[in-house]
C-alpha positions in Angstrom: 156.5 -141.5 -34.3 157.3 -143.3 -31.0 154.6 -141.9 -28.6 155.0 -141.9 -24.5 151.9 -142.8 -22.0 152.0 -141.6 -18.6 149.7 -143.6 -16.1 148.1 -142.1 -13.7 148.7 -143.6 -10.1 144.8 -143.2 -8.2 143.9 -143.2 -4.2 143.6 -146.9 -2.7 140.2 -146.7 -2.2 137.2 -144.1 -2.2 137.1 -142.9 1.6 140.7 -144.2 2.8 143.0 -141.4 2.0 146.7 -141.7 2.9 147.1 -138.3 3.7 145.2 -135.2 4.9 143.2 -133.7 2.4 143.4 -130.5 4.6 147.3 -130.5 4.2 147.4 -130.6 0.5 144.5 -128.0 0.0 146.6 -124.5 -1.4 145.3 -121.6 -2.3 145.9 -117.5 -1.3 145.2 -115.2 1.0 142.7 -113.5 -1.6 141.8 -115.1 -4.7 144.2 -112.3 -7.3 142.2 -113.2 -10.0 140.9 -117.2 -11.4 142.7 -120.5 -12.7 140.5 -123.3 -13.8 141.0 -126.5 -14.4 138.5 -129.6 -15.4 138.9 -132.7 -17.4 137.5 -134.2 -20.8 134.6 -135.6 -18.5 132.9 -133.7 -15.5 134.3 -133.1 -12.5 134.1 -136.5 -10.4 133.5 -138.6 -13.3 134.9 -142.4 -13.6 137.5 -143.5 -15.9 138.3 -146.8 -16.6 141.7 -148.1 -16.7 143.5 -147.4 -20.0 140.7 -144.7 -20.7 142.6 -141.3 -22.0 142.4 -138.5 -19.7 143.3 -134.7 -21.1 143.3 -131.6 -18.4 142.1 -128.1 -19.4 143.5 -125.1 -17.7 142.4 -121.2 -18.1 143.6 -118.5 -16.4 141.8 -114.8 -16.1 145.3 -113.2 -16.5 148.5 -113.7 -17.8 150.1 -116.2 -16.2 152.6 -119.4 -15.7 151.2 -122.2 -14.7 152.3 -125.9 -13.1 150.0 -128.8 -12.9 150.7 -131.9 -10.7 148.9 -135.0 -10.1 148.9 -136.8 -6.5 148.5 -140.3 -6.4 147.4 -142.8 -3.4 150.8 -143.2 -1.2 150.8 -139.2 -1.7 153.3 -139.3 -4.5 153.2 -136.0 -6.4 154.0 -136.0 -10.4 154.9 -132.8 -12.2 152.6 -133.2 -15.1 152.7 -129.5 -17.1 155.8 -128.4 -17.6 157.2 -131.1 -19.0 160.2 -133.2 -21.3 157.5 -132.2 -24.3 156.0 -129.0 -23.6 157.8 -126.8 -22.0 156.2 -123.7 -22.1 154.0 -122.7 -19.5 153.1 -119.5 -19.8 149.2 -118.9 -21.3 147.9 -116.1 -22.4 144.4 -114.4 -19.9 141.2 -116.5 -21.1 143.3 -118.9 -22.9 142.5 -122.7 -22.6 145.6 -124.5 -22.1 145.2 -128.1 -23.4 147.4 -131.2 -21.5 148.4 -133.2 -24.1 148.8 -130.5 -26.6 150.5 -132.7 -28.3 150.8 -135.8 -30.3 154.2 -136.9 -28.9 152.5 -138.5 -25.8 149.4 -139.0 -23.8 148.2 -139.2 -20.4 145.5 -142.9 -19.7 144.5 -143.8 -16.2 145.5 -147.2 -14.7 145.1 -149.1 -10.8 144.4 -149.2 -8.0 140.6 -147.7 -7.8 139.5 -144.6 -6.4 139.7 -140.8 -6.1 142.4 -139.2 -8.4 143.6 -135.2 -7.9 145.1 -132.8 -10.0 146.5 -129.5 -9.1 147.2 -126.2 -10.5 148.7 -122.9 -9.3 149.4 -120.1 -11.5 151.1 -117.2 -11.1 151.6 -113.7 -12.9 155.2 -113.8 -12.6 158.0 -116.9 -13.3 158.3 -117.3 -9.7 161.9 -119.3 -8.7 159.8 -122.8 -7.4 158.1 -122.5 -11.6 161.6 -122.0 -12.7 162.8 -124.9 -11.0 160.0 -127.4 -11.8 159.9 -126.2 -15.3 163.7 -126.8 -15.5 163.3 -130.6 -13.9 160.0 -131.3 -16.3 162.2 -130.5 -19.1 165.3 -133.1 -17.9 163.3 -135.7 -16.6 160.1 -137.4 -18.4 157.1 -136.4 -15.8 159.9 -136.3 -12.4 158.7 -137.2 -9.0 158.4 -133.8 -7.0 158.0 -136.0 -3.6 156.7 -138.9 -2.3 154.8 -137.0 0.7 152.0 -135.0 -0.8 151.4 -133.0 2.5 155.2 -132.1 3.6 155.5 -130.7 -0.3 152.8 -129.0 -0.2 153.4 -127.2 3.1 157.2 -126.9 3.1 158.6 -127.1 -0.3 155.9 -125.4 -2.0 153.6 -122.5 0.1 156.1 -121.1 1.5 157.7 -120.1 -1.9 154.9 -118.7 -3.7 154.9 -114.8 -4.1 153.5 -112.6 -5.5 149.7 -112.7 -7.6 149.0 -116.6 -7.7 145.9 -118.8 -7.2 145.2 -122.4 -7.8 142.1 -124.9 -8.4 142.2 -128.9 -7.8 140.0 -131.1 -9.9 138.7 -134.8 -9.3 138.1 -138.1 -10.8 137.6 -141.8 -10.3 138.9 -145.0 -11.6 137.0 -147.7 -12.3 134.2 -147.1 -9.5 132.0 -144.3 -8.3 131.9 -143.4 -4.7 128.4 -142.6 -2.9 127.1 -138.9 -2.8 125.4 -136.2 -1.1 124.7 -132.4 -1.8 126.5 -129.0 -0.3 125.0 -125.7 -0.5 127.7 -122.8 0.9 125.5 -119.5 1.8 127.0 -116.1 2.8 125.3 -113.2 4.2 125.6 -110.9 2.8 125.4 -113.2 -0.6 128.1 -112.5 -3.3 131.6 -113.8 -0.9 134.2 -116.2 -3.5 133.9 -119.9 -2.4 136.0 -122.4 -2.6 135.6 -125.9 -2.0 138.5 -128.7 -1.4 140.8 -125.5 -2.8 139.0 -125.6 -6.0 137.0 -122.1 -6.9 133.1 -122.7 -7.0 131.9 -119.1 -7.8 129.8 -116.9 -5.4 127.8 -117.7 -2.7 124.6 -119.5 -3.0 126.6 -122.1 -4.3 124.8 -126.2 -4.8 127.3 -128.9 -5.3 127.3 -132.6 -5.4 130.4 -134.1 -3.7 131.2 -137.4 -3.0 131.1 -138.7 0.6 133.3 -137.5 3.4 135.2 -134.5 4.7 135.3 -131.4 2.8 137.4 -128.1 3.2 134.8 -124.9 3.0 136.9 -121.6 2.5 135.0 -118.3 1.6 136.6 -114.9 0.8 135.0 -111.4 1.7 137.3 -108.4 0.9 139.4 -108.9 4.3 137.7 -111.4 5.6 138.1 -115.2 5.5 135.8 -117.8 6.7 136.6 -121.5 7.3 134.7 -124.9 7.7 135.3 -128.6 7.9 132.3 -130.5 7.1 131.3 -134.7 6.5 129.1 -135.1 4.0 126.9 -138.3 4.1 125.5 -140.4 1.1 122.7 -139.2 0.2 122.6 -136.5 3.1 122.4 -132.4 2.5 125.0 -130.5 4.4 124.5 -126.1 4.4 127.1 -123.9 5.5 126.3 -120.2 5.7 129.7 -117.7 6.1 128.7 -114.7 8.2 130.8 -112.1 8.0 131.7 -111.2 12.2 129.0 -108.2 13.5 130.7 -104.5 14.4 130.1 -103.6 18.0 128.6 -99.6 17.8 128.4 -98.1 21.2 126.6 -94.3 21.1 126.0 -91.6 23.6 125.7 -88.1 23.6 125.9 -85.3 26.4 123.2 -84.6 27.1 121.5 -88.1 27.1 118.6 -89.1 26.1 118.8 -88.1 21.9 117.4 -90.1 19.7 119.2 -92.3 17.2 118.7 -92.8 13.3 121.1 -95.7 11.4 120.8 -94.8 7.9 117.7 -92.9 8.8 116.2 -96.1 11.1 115.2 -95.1 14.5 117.3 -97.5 16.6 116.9 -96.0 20.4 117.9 -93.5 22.6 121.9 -92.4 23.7 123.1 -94.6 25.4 122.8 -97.3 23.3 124.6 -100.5 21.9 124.2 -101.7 18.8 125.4 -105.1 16.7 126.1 -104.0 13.0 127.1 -105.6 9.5 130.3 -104.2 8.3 130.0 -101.7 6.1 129.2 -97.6 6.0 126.6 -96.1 7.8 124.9 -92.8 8.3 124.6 -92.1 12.6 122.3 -89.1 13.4 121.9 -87.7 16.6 118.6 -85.6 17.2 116.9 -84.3 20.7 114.4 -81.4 21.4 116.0 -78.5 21.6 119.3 -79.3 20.5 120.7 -79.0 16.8 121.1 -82.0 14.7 124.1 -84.4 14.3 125.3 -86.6 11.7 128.3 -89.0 12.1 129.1 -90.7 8.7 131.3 -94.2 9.7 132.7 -97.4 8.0 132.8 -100.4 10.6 135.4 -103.3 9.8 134.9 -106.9 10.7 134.7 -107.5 14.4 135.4 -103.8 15.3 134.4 -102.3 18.1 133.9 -99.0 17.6 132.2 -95.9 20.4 130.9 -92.4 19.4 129.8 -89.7 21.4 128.7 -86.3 20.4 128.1 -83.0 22.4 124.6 -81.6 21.7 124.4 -77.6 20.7 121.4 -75.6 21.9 119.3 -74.7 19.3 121.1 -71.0 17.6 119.8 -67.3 18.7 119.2 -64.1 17.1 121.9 -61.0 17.7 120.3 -57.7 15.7 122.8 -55.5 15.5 122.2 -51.8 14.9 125.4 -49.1 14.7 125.4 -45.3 14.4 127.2 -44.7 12.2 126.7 -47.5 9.9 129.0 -49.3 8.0 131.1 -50.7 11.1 133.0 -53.7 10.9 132.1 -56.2 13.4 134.5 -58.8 15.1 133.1 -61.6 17.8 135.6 -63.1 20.0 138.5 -62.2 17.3 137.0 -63.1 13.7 135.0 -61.0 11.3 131.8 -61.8 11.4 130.2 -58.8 8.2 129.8 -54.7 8.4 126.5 -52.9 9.7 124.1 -51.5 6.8 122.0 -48.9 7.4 119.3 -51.9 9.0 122.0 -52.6 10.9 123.6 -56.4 11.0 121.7 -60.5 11.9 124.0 -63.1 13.0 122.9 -66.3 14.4 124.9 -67.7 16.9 125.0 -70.6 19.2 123.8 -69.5 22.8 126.5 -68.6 25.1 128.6 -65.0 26.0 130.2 -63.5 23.3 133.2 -60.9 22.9 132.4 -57.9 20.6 133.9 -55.9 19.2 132.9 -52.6 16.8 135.6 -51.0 14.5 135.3 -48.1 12.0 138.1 -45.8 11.0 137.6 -42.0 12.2 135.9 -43.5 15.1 137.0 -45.3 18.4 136.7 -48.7 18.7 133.7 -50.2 20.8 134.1 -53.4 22.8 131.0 -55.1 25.0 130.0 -58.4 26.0 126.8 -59.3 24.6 124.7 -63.4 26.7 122.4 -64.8 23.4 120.1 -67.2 25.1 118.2 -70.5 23.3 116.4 -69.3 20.4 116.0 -65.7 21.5 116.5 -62.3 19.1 118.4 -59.9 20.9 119.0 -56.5 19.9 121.9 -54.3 20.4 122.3 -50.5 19.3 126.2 -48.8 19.6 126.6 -45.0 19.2 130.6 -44.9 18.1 132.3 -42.0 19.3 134.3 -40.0 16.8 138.0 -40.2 16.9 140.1 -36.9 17.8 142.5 -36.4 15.4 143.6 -33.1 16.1 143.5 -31.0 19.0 143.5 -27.2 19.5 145.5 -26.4 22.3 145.7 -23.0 24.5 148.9 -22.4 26.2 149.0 -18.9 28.7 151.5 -17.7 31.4 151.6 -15.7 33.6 153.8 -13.6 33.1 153.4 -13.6 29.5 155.7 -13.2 26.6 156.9 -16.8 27.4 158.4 -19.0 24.5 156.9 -22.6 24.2 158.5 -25.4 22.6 156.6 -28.8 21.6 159.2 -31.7 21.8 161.7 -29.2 21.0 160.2 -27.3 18.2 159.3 -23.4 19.0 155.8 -22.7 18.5 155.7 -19.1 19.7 155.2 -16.9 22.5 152.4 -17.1 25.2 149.9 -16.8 24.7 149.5 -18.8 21.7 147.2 -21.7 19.9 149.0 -24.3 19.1 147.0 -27.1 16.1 148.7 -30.2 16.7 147.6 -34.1 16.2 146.5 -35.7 19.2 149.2 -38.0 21.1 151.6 -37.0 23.7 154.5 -34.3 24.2 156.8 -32.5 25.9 156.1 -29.1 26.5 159.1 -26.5 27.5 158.4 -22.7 28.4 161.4 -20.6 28.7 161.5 -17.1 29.6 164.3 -14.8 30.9 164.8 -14.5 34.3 162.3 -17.0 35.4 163.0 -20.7 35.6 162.3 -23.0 32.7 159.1 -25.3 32.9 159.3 -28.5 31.0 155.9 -31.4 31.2 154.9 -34.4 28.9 151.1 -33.8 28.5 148.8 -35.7 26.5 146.3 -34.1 24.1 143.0 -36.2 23.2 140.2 -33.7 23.3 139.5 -31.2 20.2 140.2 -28.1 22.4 142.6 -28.4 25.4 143.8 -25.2 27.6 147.2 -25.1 29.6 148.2 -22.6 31.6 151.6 -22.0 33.5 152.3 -19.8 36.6 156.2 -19.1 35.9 158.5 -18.4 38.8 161.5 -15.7 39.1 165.2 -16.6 39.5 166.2 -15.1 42.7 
């Protein structure tokens, strides 16, 4: 079986790059989940020329995937898909093997130096896969461009949608480079980093790296930190990602209460304070004046101000009716019914609106002050309600007939039982002119009495 080589084109030389590595590192705005690639030797080993090379990838979901090699002019090679495999979809936690096959293999050759290979993947067959995985299958290994910077930032970021990440790997041909160390620190620890756009884990991370300029990018939920660093032979370079502090400004009428940050004093109101993102717990407390919790979540960066109006300390309102059982109302809303100990309510200070209700009875309405932590007591005597009123009605003369809104009710003088409200009274008697009045009637007894006058 006739079987195909591809050769590997490497950087001119160790520290002499002709292009930017900045420009050709890709990855997302949040890591969606992991791709990872390495080689049958560890990362930044040395190949010699002729020496086999196979590329590993493995993604943490579903995904396609395209692998590229760049070479030292920046000439970019579509390595997976290609003329043999064709496929590119892997399964989550799969390791994809480059040559999978026996119909071809991928050695290293010249010039010396630094070697990169690329791999995005994505969780959908976005249209730039579609298209490379259409060319890898026409053309052995094609030529995606010979500018490694202007494809990566023009032909290839701006098309890639959707869940997709990426990871670069290294190695050398023929000779090693010098080295030094890198440790990436985050506070707080934990944040994703990624070095060179490769995925390193979480932060404290220790690398070696070979000497030169490396790309630092760390992920935090929203928040993104970046770096450009030189590492030195030999030299140890530390980076530390701090996630930007949240501005907290506090005051409180009145002044002067103390403050509690997830139950750490932290000052009197006012007061300014520099703050991790994250949620806290802001309590308010002064003598004399009731408690107050604020429970917050600060972003990034934010600058955020709280103020809070102190309450007096509650008082004390006793409450005794007679009858009991009244319903009780302050400023509108009811508030419970008197027992026979009457009624405790405890109030903020301050005037309140009160009002007494219980049927059969008329309804009481006073004004009660409640000062700072004071028991007042109140007692209300409720007035029954007339419901019916017994009303007298004489003349003089008498023998007169009386009407109530038009109804007869007798001749004077009479007693009339009728329910309280108000009428129209009419008293007609021969010869002497009529006498009609609207009279209210709110008492239990009431007496009316009418002089009548003759018709001349």
């Amino acid at each position: 079986m006739r079987r195909y080589l591809l050769l590997l084109l490497v950087l001119a030389s160790i520290l002499s790059f002709s292009f930017n590595m900045k420009n050709i590192i890709i990855f997302p705005e949040k890591p969606y989940f992991t791709v990872d690639v390495w080689l049958n030797k560890p990362e930044g080993s040395v190949y010699n020329v002729g020496e086999r090379i196979e590329i590993f990838v493995k993604p943490s979901k579903d995904a396609y995937i395209l692998v590229y090699d760049i070479n030292v002019d920046g000439k970019v090679t579509l390595i997976f898909p290609n003329k043999y495999e064709s496929n590119n979809f892997v399964r989550a936690n799969t390791i994809k093997k480059i040559p999978s096959k026996s119909t071809y293999s991928l050695r290293v050759s010249p010039p010396y130096g630094k070697e990169f290979v690329q791999v995005i993947a994505s969780t959908t067959p976005i249209p730039i896969f579609k298209e490379l995985e259409k060319l890898g299958t026409t053309r052995m290994f094609p030529t995606l461009s010979n500018n490694v910077e202007e494809y990566v930032q023009k032909k290839l970021k701006p098309f890639l949608r959707g869940e997709w990440v990426s990871d670069t790997t290294y190695f050398y041909v023929g000779k090693a480079p010098s080295f030094g160390a890198l440790i990436v620190e985050s506070d707080p620890p934990g944040m994703t980093v990624y070095v060179d756009g490769s995925y390193r884990g979480k932060a404290p991370v220790t690398m070696t790296v070979d000497e030169g300029t490396h790309y630092i990018t760390v992920y935090f939920e929203n928040y993104t930190f970046y770096k450009e660093v030189y590492v030195r032979e030999n030299q140890t370079v530390r980076v530390i990602a701090k996630l930007p502090l949240a501005q907290l400004s506090l005051s409180s009428s009145p002044s002067g209460a103390d403050v509690y940050i997830n139950g750490d004093y932290r000052g009197e109101t006012p007061l300014m304070l520099s703050l991790s993102p994250g949620g806290y717990t802001v309590t308010f407390r002064k003598e004399g004046y009731r408690e107050e919790t604020r429970y917050i979540t600060l972003s990034m960066g934010e600058s955020r101000s709280i103020h809070v109006d102190l309450k007096p300390l509650q008082a004390t309102l006793k409450l005794r009716t007679d009858p009991s059982g009244v319903d009780v109302y302050i400023e509108g809303k009811y508030v419970g019914t008197t027992s026979e100990n009457g009624l405790i309510l405890v109030l903020d200070p301050g005037t309140y609106r009160i009002r007494l209700e219980k049927e059969g009875y008329e309804t009481e309405i006073f004004m009660v002050e409640l000062e700072t932590g004071e028991e007042t007591n109140v007692f209300k005597e409720l007035e029954e309600k007339v419901i019916f009123s017994e009303v007298r009605i004489e003349t003089q003369p008498s023998k007169a007939t009386v009407y109530l809104n038009g109804y007869y009710h007798g001749e004077t003088p009479v007693t009339i039982y009728i329910q309280t409200g108000t009428y129209e009274i009419t008293v007609v008697k021969p010869g002497y002119r009529t006498i009609v009045r609207t009279v209210s009637f709110d008492e239990k007894e009431e007496y009316l009495k009418f002089i009548l006058t003759k018709i001349e």
